[in-house]
N, C-alpha and C positions, 0 to 999 in steps of 0.2 A: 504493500500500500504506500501512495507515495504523498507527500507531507502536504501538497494541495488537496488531495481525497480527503486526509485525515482529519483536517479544517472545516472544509466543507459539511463532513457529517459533523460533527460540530456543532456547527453553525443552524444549521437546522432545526433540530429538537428545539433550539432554546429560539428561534423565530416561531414554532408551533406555541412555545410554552408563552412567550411573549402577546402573541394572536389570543391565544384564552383568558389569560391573565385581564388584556386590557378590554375584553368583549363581554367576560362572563362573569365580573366580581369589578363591585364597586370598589374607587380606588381608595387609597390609607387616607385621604384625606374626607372621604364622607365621615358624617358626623352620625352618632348612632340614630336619632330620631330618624333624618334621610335613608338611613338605610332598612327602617323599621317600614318606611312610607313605598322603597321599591319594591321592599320584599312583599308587604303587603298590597301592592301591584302587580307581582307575578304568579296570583294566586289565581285557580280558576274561580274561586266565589267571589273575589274582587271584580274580577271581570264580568261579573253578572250582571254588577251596577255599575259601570261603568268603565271602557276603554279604556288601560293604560296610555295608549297611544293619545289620550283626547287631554290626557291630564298632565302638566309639566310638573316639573321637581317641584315640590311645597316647601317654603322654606318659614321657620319660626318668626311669625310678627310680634312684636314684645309690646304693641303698642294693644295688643287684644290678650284678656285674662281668661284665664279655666272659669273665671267666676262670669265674664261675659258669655261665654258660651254656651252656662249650664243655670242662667238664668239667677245667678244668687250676689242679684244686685236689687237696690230700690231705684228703677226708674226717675223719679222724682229727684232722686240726691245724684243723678248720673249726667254729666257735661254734656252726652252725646244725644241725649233724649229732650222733647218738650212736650209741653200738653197740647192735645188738639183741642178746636173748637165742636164748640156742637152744634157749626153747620155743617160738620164732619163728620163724624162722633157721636152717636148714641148714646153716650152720656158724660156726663165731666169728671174729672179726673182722669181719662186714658192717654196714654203715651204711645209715642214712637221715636224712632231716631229722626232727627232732625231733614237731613236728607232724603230720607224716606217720606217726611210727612210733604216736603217741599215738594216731590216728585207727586204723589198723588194729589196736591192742591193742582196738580198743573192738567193732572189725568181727567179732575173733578169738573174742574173749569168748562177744557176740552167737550167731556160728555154732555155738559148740560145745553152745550148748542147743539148739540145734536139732539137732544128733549132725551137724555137718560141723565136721569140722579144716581150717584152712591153715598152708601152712608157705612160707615164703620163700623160692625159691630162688636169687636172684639179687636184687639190689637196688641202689645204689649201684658205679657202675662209672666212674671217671674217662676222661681222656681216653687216658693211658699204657696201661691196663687193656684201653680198646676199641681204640686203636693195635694193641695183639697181637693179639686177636682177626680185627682186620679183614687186619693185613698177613697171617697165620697162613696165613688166607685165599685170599688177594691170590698169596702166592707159590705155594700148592701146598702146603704143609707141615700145613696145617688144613685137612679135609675138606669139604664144603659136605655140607649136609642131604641125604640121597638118595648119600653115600659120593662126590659127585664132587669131582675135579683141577679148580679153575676152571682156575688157571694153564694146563692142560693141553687143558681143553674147550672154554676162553672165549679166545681169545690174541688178539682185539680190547679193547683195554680199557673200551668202553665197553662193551662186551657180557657181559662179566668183573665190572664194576661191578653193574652192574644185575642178573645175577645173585645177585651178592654181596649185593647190597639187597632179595634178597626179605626177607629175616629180619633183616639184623647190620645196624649203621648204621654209617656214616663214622663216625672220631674228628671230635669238636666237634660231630654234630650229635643224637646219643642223648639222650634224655629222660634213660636213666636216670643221667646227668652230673649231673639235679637233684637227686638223693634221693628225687624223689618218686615214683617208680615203680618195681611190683615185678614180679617173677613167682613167681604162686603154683602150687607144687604139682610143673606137667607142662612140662615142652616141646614136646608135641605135642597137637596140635589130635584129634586121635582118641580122646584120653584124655576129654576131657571131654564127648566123646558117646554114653557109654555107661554105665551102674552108677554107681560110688560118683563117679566124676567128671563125670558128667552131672547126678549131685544137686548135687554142689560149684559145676558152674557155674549150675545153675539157682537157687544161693541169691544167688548174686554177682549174677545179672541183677537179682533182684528187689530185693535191700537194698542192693547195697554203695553207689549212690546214698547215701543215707542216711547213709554215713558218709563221705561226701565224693571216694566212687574212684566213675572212670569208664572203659570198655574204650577207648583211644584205636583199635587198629590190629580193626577187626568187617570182615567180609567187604567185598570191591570191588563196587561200584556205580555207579551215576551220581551218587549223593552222596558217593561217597569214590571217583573214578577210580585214585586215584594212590597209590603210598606203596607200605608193608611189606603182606606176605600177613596177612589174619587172624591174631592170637594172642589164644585163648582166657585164655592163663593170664596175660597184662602187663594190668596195671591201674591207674591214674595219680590220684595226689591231687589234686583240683582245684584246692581252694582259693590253692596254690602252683605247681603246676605252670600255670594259667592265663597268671599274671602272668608266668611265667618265657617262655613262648610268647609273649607276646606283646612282651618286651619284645626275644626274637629273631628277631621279625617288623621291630622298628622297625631294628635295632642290628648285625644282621648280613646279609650277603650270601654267594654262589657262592665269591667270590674269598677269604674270609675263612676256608675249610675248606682247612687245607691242613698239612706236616708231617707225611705216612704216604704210603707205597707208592699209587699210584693216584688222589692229590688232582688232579691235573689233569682226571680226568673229571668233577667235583665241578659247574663251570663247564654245561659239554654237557649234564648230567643236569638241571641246573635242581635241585638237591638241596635247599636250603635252601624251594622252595614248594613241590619233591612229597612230601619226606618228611617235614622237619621240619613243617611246616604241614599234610602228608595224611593228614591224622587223623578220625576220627568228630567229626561236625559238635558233637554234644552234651559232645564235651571240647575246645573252644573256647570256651563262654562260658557 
């Protein structure tokens, strides 16, 4: 063998080794969160809810809290929030973020020349706030949609749960924790298949785009298997609720919902990729 061959082979092995190295394994300088964010990117149940490929590297915003996230803030005492009016608002006292509420004053405007009204019914809702809602729930003392006892019909909890989750979210893991999401109008989805709220929603499909809201929870699919039922009237500011998504994609887990009646099912549900993340693909990015 002569000392150019010997080279050669060589040479080789550590170009193959070199090719894998820099292809198939993040480099020494990611940081562990990012690599918590690819790996849990290369998984097939990530991929359920959404394309790796659709979603760039998420990097740590320090200007946003676990407590922003997970709703365990008072509105009122937060910079980023103001009270709407109740030519808005359903009633006084309700919040949202400021950007948020300025985007839909401009939605509201818009609609009324066109002879549709909206009116707020629900909007900013903390963690203590969906705590009642959900234990309310949880024990029996608050009805489920359709007048039922979960406590009484569900006495499995995870079955209790998941009922509980067609519609109401855990504490910690509700959008509307950001401010940026409302519900306009109805609470039920019938309302706005007919007359004046089948107009209401037919202007929302076509513009509110436009003014930065997008429907997270549209009918179940093979592009949205998982999550809350359809609601026609919750409609989500993008421009902030995007980031806020995503930075509870990088920052939170299963284990981290917890504090209320029935967190332990939180875990078995996978709740953090079905619901938080099981949204309409088009309010993801």
């Amino acid at each position: 063998m002569t000392k150019k061959t010997y080279i050669r082979l060589l040479i080789i092995p550590v170009s193959i080794a070199l090719l894998f190295c820099s292809c198939g394994t993040p480099g020494a300088n990611t940081s562990e969160k990012e690599l918590a964010v690819a790996t849990s990117l290369e998984t097939p149940k990530a991929q359920a809810v959404v394309s790796k490929n659709d979603i760039p590297m998420i990097h740590m915003d320090s200007s946003i809290t676990t407590d922003d996230l997970m709703g365990k803030i008072e509105p009122q005492e937060h910079s980023a929030f103001v009270e709407m009016s109740t030519k808005h608002a359903s009633d006084k006292g309700m919040y949202l973020r400021k950007d948020a509420y300025d985007a839909f004053i401009k939605m509201f405007d818009a609609a009324q020349k066109d002879g549709v009204t909206f009116l707020i019914r629900s909007a900013t809702r903390n963690f203590d706030r969906q705590k009642v809602i959900w234990e309310g729930k949880w024990n029996g003392t608050r009805l489920l949609e359709g007048n039922e006892n979960a406590k009484k019909n569900y006495p499995i909890p995870k079955d209790r749960a998941l009922k509980i989750l067609e519609y109401s979210s855990m504490p910690g893991t509700s959008r509307h924790h950001w401010g940026t999401d409302i519900d306009i109008n109805s609470f039920v989805n019938s309302y706005f298949e007919k007359g004046k709220g089948l107009k209401e929603y037919e202007w929302l499909v076509a513009n509110a785009a436009t003014y930065g809201f997008c429907q997270p929870y549209t009918p179940k699919d093979k592009d949205r298997p998982n999550g809350y039922n359809e609601e026609k009237w919750h409609w989500s500011y993008l421009p902030v609720a995007i980031k806020l998504t995503d930075q509870y994609r990088l920052r939170l887990n299963n284990e981290a919902i917890s504090g209320f009646d029935g967190d332990e099912t939180a875990v078995e549900i996978d709740v953090v990729r079905n619901y938080v993340l099981g949204i309409n693909n088009r309010c993801l990015h």
